[in-house]
C-alpha positions in Angstrom: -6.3 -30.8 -25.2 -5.1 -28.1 -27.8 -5.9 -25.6 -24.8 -5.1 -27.2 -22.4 -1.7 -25.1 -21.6 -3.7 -22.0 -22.1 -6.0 -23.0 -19.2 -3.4 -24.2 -16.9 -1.8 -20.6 -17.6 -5.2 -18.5 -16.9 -5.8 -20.8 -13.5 -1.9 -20.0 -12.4 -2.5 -16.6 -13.3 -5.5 -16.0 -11.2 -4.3 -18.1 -8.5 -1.4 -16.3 -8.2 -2.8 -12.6 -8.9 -5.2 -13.7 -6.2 -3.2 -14.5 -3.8 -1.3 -12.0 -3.9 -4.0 -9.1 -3.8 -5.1 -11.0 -0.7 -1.9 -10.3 1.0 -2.0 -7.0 0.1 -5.1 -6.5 1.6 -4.2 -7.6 4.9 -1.2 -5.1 4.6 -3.5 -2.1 3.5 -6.2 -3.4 6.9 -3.2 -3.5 8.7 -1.5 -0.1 8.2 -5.2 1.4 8.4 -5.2 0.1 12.7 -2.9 2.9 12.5 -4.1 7.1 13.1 -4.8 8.9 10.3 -2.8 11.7 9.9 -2.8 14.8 7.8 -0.7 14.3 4.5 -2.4 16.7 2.3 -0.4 19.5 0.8 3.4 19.8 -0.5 2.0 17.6 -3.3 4.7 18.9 -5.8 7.7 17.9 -3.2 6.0 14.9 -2.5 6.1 13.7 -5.9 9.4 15.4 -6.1 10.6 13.2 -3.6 9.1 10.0 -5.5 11.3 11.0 -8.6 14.1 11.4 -7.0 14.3 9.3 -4.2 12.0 6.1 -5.4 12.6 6.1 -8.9 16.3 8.1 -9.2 17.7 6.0 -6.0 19.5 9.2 -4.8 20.0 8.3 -1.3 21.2 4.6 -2.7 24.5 6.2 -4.6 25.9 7.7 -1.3 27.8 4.4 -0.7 28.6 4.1 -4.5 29.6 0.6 -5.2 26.5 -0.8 -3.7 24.1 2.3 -4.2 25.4 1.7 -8.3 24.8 -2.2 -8.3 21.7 -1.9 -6.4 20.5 0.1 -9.6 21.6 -2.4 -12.1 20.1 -4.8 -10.3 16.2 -2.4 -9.3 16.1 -1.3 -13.4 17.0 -4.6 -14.6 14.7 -6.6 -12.6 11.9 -4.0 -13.3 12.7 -3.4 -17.3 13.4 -7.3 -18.2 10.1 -8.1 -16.1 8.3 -5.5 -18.9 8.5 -9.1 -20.8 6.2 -10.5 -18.4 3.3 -8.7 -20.6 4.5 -10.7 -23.6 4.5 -13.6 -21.8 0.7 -13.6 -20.4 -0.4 -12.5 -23.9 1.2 -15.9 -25.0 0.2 -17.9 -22.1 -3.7 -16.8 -23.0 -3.8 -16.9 -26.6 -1.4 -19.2 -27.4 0.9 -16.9 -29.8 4.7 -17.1 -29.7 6.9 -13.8 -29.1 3.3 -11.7 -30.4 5.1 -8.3 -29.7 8.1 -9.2 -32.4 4.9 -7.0 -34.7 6.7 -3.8 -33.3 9.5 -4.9 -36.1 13.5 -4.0 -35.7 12.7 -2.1 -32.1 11.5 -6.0 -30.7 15.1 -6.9 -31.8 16.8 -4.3 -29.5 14.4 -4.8 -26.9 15.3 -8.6 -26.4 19.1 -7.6 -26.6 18.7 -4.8 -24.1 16.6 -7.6 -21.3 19.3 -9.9 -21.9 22.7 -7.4 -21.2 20.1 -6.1 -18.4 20.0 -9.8 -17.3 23.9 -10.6 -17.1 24.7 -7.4 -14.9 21.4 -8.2 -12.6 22.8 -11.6 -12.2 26.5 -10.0 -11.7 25.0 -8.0 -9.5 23.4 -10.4 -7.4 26.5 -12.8 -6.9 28.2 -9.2 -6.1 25.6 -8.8 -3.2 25.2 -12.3 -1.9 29.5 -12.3 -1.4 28.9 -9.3 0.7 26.5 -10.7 2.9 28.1 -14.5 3.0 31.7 -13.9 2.0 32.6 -10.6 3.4 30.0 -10.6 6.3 30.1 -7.1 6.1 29.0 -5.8 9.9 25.6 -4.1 9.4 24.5 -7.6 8.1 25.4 -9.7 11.1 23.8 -7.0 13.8 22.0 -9.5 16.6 18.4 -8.4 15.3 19.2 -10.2 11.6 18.3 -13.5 13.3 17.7 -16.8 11.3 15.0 -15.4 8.9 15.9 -12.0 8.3 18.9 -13.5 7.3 17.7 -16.3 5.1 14.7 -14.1 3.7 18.0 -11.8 2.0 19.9 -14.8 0.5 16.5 -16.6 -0.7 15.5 -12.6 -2.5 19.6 -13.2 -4.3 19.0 -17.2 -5.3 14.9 -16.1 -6.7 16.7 -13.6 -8.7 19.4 -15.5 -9.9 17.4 -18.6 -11.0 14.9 -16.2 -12.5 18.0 -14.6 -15.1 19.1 -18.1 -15.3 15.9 -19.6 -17.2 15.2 -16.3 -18.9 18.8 -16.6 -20.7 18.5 -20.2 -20.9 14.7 -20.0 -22.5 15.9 -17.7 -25.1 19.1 -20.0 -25.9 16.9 -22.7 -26.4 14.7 -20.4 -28.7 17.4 -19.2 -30.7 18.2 -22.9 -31.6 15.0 -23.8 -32.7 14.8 -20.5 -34.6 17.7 -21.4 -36.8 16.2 -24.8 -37.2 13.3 -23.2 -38.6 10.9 -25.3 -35.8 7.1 -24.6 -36.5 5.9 -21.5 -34.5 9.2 -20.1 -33.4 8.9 -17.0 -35.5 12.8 -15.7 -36.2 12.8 -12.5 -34.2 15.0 -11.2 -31.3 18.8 -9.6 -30.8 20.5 -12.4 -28.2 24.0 -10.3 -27.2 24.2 -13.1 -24.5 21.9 -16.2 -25.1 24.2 -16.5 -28.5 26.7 -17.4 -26.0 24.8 -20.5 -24.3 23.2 -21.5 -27.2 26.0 -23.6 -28.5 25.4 -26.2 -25.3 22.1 -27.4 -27.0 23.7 -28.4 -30.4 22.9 -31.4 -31.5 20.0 -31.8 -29.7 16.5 -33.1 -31.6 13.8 -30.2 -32.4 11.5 -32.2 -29.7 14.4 -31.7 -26.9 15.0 -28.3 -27.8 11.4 -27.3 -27.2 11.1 -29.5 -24.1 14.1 -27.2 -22.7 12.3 -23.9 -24.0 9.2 -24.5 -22.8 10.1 -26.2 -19.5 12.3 -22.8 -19.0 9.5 -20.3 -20.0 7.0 -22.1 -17.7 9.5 -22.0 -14.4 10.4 -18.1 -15.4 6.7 -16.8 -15.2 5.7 -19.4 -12.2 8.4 -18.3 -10.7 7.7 -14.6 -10.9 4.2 -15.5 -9.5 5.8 -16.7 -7.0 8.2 -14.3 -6.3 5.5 -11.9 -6.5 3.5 -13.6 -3.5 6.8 -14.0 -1.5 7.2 -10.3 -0.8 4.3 -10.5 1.4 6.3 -12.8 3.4 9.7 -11.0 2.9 11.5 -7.5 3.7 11.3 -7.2 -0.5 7.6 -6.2 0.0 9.5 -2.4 -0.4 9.9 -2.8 -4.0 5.9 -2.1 -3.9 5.6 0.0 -1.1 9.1 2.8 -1.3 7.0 4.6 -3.7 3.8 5.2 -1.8 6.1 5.2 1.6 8.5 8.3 0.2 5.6 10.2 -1.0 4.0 10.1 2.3 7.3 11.1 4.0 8.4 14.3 5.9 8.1 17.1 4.1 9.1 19.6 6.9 12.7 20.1 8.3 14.2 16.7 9.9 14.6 18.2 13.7 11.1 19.6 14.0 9.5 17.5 16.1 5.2 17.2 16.4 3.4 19.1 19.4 0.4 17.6 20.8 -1.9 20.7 20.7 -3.7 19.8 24.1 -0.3 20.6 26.0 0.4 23.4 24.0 -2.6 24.8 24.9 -2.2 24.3 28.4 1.5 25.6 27.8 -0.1 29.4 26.3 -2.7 29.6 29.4 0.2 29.3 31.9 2.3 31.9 30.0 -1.1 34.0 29.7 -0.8 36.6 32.3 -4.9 37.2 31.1 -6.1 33.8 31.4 -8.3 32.8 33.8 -6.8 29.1 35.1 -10.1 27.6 36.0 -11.9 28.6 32.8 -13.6 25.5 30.6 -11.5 24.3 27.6 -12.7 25.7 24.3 -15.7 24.0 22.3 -14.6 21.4 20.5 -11.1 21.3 22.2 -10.1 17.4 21.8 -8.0 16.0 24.8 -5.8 13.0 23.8 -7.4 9.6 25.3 -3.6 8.8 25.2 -0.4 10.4 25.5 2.5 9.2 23.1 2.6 5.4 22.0 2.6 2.1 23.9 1.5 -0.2 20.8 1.2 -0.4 17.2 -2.6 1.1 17.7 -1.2 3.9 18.9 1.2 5.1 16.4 0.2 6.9 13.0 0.0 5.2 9.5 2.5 6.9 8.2 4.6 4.9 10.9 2.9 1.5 10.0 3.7 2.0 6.8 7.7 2.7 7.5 7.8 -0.5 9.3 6.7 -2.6 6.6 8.7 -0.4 4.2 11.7 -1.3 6.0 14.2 -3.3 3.7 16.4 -4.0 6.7 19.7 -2.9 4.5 20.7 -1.9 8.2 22.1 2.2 6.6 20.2 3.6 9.9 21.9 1.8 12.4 24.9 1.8 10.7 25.0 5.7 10.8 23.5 5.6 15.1 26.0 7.1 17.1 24.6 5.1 19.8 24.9 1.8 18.2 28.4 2.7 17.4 29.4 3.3 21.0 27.6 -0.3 22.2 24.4 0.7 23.2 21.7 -1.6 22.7 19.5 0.8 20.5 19.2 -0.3 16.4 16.9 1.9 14.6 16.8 -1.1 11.9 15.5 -3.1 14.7 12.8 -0.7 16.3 11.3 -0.6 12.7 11.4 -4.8 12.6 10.3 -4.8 15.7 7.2 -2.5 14.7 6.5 -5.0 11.8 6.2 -7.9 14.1 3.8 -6.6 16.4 1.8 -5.7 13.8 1.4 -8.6 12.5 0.8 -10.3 15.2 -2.0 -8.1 15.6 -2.7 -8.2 12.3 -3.2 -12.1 12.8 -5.0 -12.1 15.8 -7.6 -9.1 13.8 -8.2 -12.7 11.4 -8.5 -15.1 13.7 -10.6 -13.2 15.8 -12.6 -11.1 13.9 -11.2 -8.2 15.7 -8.7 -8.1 17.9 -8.8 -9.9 21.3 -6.3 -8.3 24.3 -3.4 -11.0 24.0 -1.7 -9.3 27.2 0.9 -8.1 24.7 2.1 -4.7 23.4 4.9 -3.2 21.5 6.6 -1.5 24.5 8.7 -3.8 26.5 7.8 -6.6 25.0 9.2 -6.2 21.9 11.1 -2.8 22.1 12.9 -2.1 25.7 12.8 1.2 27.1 17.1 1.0 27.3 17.1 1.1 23.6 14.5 4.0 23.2 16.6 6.2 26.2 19.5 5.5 24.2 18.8 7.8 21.5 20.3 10.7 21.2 17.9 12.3 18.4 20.2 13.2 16.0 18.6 12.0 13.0 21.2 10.2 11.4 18.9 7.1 10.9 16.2 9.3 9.2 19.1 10.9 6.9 20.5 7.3 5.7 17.4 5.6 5.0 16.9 4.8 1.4 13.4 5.1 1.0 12.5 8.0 3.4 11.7 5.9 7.0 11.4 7.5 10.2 12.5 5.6 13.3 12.7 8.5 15.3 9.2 9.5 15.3 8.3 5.6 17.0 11.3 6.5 19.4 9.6 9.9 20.5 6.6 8.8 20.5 7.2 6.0 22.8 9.2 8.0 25.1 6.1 10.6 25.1 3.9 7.5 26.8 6.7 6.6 29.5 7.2 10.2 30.2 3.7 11.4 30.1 1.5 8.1 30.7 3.7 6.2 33.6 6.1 9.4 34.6 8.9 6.9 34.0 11.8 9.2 32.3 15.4 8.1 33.8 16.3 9.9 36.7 18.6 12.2 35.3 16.0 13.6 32.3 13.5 13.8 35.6 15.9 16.0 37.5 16.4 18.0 34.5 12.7 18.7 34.3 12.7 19.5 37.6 15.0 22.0 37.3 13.5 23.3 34.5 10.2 23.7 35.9 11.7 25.3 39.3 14.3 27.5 37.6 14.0 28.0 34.2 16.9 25.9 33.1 18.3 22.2 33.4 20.9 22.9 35.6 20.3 23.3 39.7 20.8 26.7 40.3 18.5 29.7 41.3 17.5 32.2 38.4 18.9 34.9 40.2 22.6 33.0 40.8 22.7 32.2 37.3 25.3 35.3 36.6 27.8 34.2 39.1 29.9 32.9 37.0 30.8 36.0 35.3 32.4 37.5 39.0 34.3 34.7 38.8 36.0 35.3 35.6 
């Protein structure tokens, strides 16, 4: 029986570490239906990019009350959770506050994890009044259905119950320090827990530890489970910003990716030289598919974004199309781009590979309206936080209506046309283009 809380700790431990790499796995199979594309190179700006984008949350501070909060709350979350390694060292062995060894520095570590833990938890009440008090617009948009929208405020109650018990642990431990209670080594600065403490006078020894062990046990079950809820939730970009930013465009924002079959095709038609009926080169590959349709079809990279998204809604608050009505939400396009592949994802498990399911991302998840609506400006690439690329899924798509099913709108078809017949969008003859000048 002596060890009996050290097994129960190892078996939550491994349950919930297991679990969770399970999940992760699925994500990792899942992003891999995806091409392969070339990321090599630019390695310094890539991990440039991590520093300052990832870690330094440079594109967060643009809007600075939330882009300052959402800091408190990202370093306070991570540095308090550096605790979490005291915690399993106890759990297993059975020791009490083991890294109080380190001496004085343990003191201001504690005191540090608890200020860190009042401004996450000010934070947090800051961000769920945004969302629930001040409704603020980009929160509300039609795509942040039931879910989406409970998913956010579960992410703000997790983290405040989580700052909750860690204060209210230490409170408890403070007490039974000044009691002198067996095994409750007197170590630890507690700048805020001094300030609870006082509710637990005059509780017995026995109590006190009840409330101080019941308190540690919910904090790191509750991290374990917190962990395996990202999975579930749009949090699962705490994990995957870093490898997402790294990955990200390196190149300038408005260049856009040629498919190298139709530029080829483009060179021979401006080659005076070439000989039109001559074979393609050896080992020229001609696309089995033109642009995207489904999740199959788009790159990893772009799998990736989509389960990167954190739905904070920046992108489509910044889409001069969604400002003037249209249906088109680059937040959405990403969402929608996670569902689909999970549901492909799901039918991969249940199947053992996946089974046609008369489905696809195109139409029946994103509509071709909100993909024509874009004016490719980039403004939804600019905002994002953590380096996501809507755009790309947007052209991409359009490339399959355009070049698969010859289904541009009319007036991009009569612009082609024109283009094709005279050199330039509009419907005049190359050799009336000069007109106007006789008329000026």
């Amino acid at each position: 029986m002596q060890y009996l809380p050290n097994i129960l700790f190892l078996i939550a431990l491994v349950v919930g570490i297991g679990y969770f790499t399970i999940n992760i796995r699925k994500v990792i199979r899942n992003i891999k239906l995806g091409k392969k594309t070339d990321t090599s190179g630019n390695t310094s700006e890539r991990w440039g990019n991590v520093a300052r984008i990832a870690l330094g949350q440079s594109k967060m501070v643009v809007r600075p009350v939330s882009g300052l909060l959402h800091i408190i709350v990202y370093v306070g979350f991570i540095v308090i959770n550096i605790e979490v390694l005291e915690i399993i060292i106890d759990g297993l062995f059975g020791t009490h506050r083991v890294l109080s060894v380190i001496g004085p520095a343990y003191d201001y570590l504690i005191a540090i994890f608890e200020i860190l833990a009042l401004l996450v938890f000010i934070g947090v009440i800051f961000f769920w009044t945004r969302r629930n008090i001040q409704k603020i617009r980009r929160f509300w948009a039609r795509e942040i259905t039931s879910w989406p929208k409970n998913d956010a405020n579960y992410i703000l109650y997790f983290e405040m119950v989580l700052m909750i018990l860690f204060i209210t642990m230490n409170a408890a431990d403070l007490q039974l320090q000044q009691m002198g209670a067996a095994h409750y080594t007197e170590a630890g600065m507690f700048p805020v827990s001094q300030y609870v403490a006082p509710l637990f006078e005059g509780l017995s020894e026995g109590s006190l530890i009840i409330i101080e062990r019941t308190a540690w046990w919910l904090h790191i079950l509750g991290i374990l489970v917190f962990l395996n809820y990202l999975y579930f939730s749009k949090h699962l970009h705490i994990i995957l910003a870093f490898p997402n930013v790294y990955f990200g465009k390196v190149v300038p924002q408005g260049k856009f990716k040629n498919l190298e079959a139709v530029t080829n095709e483009v060179k021979l038609m401006m080659d005076p030289n070439a000989d039109p009926f001559a074979a393609p080169p050896e080992g020229a590959e001609t696309p089995a598919k033109f642009g995207a349709s489904d999740v199959m079809d788009l790159s990893q990279v772009q799998l990736l974004n989509a389960y990167t998204c954190t739905e904070c809604g920046r992108c489509t608050s910044e889409c001069p199309a969604n400002q003037t009505g249209k249906k088109l939400s680059p937040r959405k396009i990403m969402m929608d781009t996670r569902d689909r592949l999970e549901e492909v994802g799901k039918n991969i498990s249940e199947n053992g590979e996946f089974k046609p399911d008369g489905k696809q991302l195109l139409d029946d998840y994103i509509l071709r309206e909100e993909l024509w609506a874009c004016t490719t400006c980039n403004a939804c690439v600019e905002a994002c936080p953590v380096s996501i690329d809507p755009l790309s899924i947007i052209m991409d798509m359009r490339q399959y209506l355009v070049m698969e099913q010859s289904a541009a709108p009319t007036e991009l078809n009569v612009a082609m046309t024109n283009i094709e017949n005279n050199g330039a969008p509009w419907p005049y003859n190359q050799m009336d283009r000069l007109n106007w000048k006789n008329e000026a």
